[in-house]
C-alpha positions in Angstrom: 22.7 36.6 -34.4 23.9 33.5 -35.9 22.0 30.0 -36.9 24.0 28.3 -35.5 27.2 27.6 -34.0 29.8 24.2 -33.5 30.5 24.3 -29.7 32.8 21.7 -27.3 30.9 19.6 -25.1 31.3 19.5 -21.4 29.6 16.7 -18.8 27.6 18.4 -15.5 26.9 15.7 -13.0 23.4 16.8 -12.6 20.2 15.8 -13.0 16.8 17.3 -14.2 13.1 16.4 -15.4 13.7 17.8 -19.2 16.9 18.0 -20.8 19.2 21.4 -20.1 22.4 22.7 -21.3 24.3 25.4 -20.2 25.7 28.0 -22.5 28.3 31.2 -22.0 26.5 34.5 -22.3 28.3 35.6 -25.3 27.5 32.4 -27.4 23.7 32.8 -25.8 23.8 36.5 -27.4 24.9 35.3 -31.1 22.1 32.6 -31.5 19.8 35.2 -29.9 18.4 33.2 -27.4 18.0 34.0 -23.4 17.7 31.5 -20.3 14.8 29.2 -20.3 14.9 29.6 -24.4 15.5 26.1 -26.1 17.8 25.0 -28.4 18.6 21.9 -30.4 22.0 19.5 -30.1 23.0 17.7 -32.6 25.8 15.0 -32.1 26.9 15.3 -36.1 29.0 11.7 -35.0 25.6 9.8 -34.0 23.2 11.7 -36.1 21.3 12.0 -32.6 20.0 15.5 -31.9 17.3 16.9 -29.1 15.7 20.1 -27.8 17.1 21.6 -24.7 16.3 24.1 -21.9 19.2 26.8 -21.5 20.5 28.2 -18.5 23.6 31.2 -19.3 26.2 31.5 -17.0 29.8 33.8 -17.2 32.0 31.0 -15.1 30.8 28.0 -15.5 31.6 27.0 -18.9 34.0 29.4 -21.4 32.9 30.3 -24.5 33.2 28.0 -27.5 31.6 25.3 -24.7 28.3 23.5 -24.0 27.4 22.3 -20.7 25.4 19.0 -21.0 23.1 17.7 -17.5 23.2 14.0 -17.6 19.9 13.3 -19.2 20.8 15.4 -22.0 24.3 13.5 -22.0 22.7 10.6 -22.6 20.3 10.6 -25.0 23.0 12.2 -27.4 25.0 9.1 -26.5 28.0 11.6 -25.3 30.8 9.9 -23.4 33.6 11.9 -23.4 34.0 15.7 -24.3 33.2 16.2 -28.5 32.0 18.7 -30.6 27.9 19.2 -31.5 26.1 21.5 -33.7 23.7 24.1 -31.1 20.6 26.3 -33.1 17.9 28.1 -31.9 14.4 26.2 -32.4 11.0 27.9 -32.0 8.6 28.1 -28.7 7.1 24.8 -28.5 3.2 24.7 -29.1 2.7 22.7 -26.4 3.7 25.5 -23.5 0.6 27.2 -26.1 -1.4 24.7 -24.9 0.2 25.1 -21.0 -1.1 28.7 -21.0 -4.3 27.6 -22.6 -5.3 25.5 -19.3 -3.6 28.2 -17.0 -7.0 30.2 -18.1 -9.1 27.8 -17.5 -9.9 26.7 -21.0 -10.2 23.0 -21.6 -7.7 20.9 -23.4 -8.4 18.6 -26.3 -6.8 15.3 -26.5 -4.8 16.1 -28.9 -3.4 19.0 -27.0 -3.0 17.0 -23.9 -0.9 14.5 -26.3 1.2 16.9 -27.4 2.1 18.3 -23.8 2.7 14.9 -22.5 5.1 13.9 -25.1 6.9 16.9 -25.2 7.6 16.4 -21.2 8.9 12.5 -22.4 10.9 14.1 -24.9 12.8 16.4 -22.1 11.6 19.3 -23.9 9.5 21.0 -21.5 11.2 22.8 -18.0 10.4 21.8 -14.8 9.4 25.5 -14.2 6.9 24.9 -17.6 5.8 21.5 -15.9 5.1 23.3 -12.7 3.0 26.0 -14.1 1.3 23.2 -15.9 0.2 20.8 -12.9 -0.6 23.9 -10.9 -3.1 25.2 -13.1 -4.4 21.3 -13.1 -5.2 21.4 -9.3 -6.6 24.8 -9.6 -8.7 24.4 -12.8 -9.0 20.9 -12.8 -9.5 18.0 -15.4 -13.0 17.6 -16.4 -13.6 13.0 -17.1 -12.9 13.8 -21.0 -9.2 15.2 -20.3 -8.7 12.9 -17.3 -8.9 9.8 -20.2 -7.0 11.4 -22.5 -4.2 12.3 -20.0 -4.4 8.7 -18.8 -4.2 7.9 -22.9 -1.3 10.0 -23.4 0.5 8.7 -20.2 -0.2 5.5 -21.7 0.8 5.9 -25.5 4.4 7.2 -23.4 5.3 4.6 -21.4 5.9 0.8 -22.3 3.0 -2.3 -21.7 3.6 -5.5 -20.4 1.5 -8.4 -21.6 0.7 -11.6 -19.5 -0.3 -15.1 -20.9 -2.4 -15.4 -17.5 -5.7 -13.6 -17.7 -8.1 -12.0 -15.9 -5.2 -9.5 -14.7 -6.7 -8.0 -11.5 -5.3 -5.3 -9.4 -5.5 -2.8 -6.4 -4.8 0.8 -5.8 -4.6 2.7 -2.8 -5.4 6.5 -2.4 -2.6 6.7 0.1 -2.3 8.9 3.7 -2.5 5.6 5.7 -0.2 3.1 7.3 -0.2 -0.6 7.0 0.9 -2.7 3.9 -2.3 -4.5 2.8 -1.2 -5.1 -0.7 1.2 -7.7 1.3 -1.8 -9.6 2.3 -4.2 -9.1 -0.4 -1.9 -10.1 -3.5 -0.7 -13.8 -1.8 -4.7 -14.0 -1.3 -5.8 -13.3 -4.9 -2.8 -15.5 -6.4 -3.5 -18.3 -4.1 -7.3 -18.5 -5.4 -5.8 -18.6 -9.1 -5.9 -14.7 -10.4 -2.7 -12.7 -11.9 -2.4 -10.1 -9.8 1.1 -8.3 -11.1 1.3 -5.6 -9.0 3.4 -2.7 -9.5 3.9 -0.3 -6.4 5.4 2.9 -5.5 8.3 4.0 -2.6 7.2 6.5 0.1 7.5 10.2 -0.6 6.2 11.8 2.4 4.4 8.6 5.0 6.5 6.3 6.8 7.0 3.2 4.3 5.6 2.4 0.8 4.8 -1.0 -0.7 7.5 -1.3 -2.5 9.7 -0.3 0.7 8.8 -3.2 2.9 8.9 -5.3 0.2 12.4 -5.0 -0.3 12.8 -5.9 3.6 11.7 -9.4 1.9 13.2 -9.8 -1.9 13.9 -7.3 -4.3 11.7 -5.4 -5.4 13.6 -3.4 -8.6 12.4 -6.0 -11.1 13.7 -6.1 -14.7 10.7 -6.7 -17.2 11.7 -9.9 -18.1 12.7 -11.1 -14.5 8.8 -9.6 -13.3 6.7 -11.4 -16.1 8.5 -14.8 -15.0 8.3 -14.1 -11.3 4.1 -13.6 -12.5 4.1 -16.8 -14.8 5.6 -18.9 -11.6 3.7 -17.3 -9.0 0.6 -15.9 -10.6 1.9 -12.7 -8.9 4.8 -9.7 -8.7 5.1 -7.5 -5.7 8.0 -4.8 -7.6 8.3 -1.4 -8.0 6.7 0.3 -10.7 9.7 2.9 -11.0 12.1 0.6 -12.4 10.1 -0.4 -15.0 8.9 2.9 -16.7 5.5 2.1 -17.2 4.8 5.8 -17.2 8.3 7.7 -17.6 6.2 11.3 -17.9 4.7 10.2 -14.4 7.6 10.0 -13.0 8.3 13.4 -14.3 5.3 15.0 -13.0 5.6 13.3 -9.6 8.9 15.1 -9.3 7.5 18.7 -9.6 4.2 18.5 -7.5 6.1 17.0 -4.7 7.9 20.0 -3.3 4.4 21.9 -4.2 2.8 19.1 -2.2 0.3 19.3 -5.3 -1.9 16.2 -5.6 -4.6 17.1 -8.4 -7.5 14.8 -8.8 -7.5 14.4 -12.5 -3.8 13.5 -12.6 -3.8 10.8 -9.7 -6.4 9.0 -11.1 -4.6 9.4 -15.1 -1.7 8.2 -13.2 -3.3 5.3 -11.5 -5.4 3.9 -14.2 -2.4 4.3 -17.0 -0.3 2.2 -14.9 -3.1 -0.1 -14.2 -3.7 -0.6 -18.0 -0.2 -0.7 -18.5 -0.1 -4.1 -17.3 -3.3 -5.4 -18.4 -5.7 -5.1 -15.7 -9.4 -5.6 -16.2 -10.6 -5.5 -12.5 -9.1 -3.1 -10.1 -10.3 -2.1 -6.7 -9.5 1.1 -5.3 -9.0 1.5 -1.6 -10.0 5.1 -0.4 -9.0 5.7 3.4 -11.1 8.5 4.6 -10.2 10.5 7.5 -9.1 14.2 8.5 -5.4 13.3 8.3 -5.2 11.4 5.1 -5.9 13.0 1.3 -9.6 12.3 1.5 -11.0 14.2 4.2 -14.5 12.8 3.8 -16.9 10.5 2.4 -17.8 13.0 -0.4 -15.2 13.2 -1.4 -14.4 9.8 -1.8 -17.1 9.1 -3.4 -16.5 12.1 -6.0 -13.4 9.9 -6.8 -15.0 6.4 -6.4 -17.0 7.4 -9.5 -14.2 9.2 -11.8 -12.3 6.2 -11.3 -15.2 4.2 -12.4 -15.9 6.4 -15.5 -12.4 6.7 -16.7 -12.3 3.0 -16.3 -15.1 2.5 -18.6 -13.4 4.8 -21.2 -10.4 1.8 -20.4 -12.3 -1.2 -20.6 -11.6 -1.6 -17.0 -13.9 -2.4 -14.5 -13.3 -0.8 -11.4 -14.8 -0.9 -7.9 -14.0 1.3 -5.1 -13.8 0.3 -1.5 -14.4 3.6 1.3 -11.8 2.5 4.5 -11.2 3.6 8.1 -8.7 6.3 7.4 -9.1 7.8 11.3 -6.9 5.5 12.9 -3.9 3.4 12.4 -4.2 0.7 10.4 -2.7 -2.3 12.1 0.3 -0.8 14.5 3.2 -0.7 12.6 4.7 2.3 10.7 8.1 1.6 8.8 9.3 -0.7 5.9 10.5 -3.6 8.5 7.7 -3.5 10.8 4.6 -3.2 8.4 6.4 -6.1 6.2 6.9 -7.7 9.9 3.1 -7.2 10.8 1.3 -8.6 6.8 3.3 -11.6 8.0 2.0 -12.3 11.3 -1.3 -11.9 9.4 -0.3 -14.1 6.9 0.5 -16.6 9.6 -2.3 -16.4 11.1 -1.2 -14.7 14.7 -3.4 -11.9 14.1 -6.6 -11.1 12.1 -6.8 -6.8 13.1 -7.9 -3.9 11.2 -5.5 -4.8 8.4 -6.1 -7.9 8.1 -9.9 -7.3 7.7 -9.6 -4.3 5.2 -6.8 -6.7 3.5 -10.2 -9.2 3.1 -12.6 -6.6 2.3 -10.3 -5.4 -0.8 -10.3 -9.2 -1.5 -13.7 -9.7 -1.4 -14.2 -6.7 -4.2 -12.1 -8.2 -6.5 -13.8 -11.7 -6.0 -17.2 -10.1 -6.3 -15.9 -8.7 -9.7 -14.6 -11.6 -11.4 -16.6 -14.6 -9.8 -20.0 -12.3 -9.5 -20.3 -13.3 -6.0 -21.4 -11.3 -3.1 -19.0 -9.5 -1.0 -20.0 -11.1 2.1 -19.0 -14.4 0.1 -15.9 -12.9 -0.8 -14.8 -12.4 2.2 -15.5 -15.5 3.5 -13.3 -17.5 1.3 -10.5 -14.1 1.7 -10.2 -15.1 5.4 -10.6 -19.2 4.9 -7.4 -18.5 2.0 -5.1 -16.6 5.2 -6.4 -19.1 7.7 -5.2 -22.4 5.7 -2.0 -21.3 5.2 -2.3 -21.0 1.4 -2.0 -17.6 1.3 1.2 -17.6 3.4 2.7 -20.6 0.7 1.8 -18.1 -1.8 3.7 -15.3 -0.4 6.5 -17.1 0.6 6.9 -18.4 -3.5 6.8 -14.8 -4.7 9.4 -13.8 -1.9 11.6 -16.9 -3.0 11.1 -15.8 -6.8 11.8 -12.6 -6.4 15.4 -13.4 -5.1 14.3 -13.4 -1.0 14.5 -16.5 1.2 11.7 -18.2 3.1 11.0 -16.0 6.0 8.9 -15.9 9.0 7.9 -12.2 10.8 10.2 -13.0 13.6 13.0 -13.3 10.7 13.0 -9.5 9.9 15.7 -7.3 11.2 14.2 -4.4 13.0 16.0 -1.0 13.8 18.3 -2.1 16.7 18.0 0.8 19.2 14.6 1.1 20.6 12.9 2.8 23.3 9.4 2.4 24.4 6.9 5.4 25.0 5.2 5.5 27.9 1.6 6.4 29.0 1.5 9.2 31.8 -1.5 8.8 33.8 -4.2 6.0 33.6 -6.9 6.5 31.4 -8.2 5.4 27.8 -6.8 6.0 24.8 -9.1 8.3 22.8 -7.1 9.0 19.7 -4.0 8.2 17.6 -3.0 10.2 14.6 -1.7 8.8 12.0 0.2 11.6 10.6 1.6 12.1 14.1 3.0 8.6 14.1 4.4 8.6 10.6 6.0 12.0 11.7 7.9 10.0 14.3 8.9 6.8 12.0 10.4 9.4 9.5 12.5 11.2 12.4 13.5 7.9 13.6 15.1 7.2 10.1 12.1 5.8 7.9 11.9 4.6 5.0 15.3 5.5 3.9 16.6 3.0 7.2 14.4 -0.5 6.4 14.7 -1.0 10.3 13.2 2.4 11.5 9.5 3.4 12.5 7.3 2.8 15.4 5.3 0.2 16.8 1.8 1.0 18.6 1.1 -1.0 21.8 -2.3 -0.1 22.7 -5.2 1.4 20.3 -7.6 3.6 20.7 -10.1 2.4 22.8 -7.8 0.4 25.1 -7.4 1.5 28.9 -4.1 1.6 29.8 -2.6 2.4 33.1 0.3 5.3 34.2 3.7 3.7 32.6 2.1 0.9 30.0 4.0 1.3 26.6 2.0 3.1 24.3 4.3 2.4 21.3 8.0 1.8 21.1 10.2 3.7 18.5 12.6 1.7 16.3 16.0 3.2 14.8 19.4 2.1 13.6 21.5 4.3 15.4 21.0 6.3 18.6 21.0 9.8 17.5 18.1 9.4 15.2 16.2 7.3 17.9 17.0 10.4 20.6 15.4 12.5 17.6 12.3 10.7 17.4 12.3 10.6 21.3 12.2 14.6 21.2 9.7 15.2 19.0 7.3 12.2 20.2 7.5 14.2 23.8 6.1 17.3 21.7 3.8 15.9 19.3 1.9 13.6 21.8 0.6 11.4 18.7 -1.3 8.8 21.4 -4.0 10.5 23.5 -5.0 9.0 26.9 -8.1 10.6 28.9 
């Protein structure tokens, strides 16, 4: 076995959550190390060196070579093929500390710190990362390590700081159609607050906040370019992924989405780091309830309500949850274009629905937090903010600052092929799921095609008559509307009795 050996780079054009190399099976035998072992690259030009995962392969590179993923390539600052210095390093502590939780046993902060910048660092596997965050839904975080995760996401990721202050914010659980953060921010920042909010891109619903948003301006904002857009306009609409608030997040997020993991302790370390990332001293949580989105009951929502609130504390963050409708739709669209489409009409005061109501509700929280007013109050001036215009002005300044153009809801382009589904005998409406519906939007092309989704015509508790539309399904192209056609026949998302 040697110490080390001096091997020739060469680039792989892929891409992974920790940093991996590839090495021949002979030079794997003389440092002594097998697959999923790590080593340490050094680039001896740059002085830069880091820890690796290994995979061995016969074929793939000779021996003599090193295969370098891109992540690895570039935090060695490696652009074209030269020679680095490869050793054997110990097992890390921190998969130690992995196991530890595996058993149930409960991590100190200084444990969880470790882990967490060890994943930053690229050090740990996705197959160590998975083990991890499954033994964290199974075992669960307990408020202490919740905090300290949320610490250690924190101490890994950068901070923005405003000149504006209070810094107020919103969170939403998730499982539920209909872009309220599109009405609720141009409401805060019209009455004065910074409200900088930083949203995510759909994973598995029809549209995330950060999707419709970009039907409107861009959303991918450079630090800089977000904290003038706030200074202007009191408010940001951009997606927190381009600004690496919480890198390891990002990480983790990528391994418990295949699992379809979602552990408690996590979301909320996840949430509240990115709401303290920013500088938020008031955030109000939205928790949609319902037997098709993530909280499946009132319980349980308000389980979370008060973890959120402890962890908060811990923060010196106040924080307020709100318990919402999560049964049925929430306004009728589903898709980037057509729930950006529909917080405009609301903003424009065509329609005051469901949305626009929880849209004042979650207004009325924050308002109640930093003006010490009731709810009912808050609400009231929430609605008199949408119906003067002012909260339409407001939007159309962060839209305009943000690169968009003034836009009205008839501006936005919509999936060009449409068909409308029908109702086939007369009767009322008695349900509409929610998962059904995003199901559709997603065959149609959503959210990858802006354009795509589906837009309900009736609700429950309408009466409709034998061939009424019950919604109509948006695409931009015909095959993928014909999909969504398909497998609307078999789902039956709208029920009529």
């Amino acid at each position: 076995m040697l110490y080390s050996l001096s091997l020739q780079t060469r680039i792989f054009d892929f891409h992974s959550s920790a940093f991996v190399a590839v090495l021949h099976e002979k030079d794997a035998l003389d440092l002594g190390v097998r697959a999923l072992d790590r080593v340490e690259v050094l680039n001896p030009k740059l002085k830069r060196s880091a820890v690796a995962v290994i995979d061995i392969t016969e074929r793939e590179v000779r021996k003599g070579e090193i295969g370098l993923f891109e992540e690895l390539r570039k935090e060695l600052l490696i652009k074209k093929p030269v020679k680095v210095e490869v050793r054997a390093v110990p097992a890390l502590e921190s998969v130690s500390f992995i196991r530890k939780k595996i058993r149930g046993e409960k991590l100190s902060s200084v444990e969880i710190q470790k882990i967490v910048q060890d994943i930053n660092a690229g050090k740990i596997s996705e197959l160590e990362l998975s083990a991890f965050m499954t033994s964290v839904f199974i075992r669960g975080f307990d408020i202490e390590e919740t905090v300290s995760m949320t610490n250690a996401l924190l101490s890994n990721g950068k901070r923005i700081e405003f000149a504006k202050k209070p810094i107020v914010d919103k969170h939403c659980i998730g499982g539920i159609n209909g872009r309220s953060t599109l009405v609720l921010v141009p409401v805060i920042a019209a009455a004065g607050y910074c409200i900088p909010k930083t949203s995510s891109k759909a994973i598995t619903s029809a549209a995330g906040t950060a999707d419709s948003m970009e039907c409107l301006a861009n959303a991918s904002l450079p630090l800089k370019k977000l904290k003038q857009v706030v200074e202007k306009t009191n408010a940001c609409i951009a997606w927190g992924g381009a600004l690496d608030l919480a890198p390891v997040d990002d990480k983790i997020i990528k391994v418990e989405h295949p699992l379809k993991l979602d552990p408690q302790g996590q979301i909320i370390a996840s949430v509240m780091a990115k709401k303290a990332a920013v500088g938020s001293k008031f955030v109000v949580i939205d928790l949609p309830v319902g037997p098709e989105v993530k909280l499946a009951s009132e319980e349980k929502a308000l389980e979370i309500s008060e973890k959120f609130k402890k962890v908060g504390e811990a923060l010196g963050i106040k924080v307020k949850s709100l318990i919402t409708n999560g049964r049925l739709p929430c306004g009728p669209a589903f898709g980037p274009a057509l729930e950006a489409k529909h917080a405009l009409q609301i903003l424009e005061g065509r329609v005051f629905d469901s949305m626009a109501e929880k849209s004042c509700r979650l207004a009325a929280v924050l308002f109640s937090m930093v003006e010490e007013c009731s709810e009912e109050q808050g609400f009231k001036r929430a609605k008199e903010i949408i119906e003067s215009g002012k909260a339409l002005e407001k939007m159309q300044e962060i839209i305009q600052a943000q690169g968009g153009k003034r836009i009205s809801s008839e501006g936005i382009s919509v999936g060009r092929f449409m068909q409308a589904v029908l109702a086939k005998r007369n009767g009322k409406i008695v349900s509409a799921s929610v998962k059904k519906l995003a199901t559709i939007a997603r065959e149609a092309g959503a959210p990858a095609d802006k354009g795509a989704g589906v837009w309900i015509s009736a609700m429950p508790g309408s009466f409709v008559r034998k061939n009424d539309v019950l919604f109509e399904i948006f695409a931009e192209n015909e095959r993928k509307l014909a999909e969504a056609l398909s497998l609307a026949e078999k789902l039956q998302a709208i029920e009529v009795q």
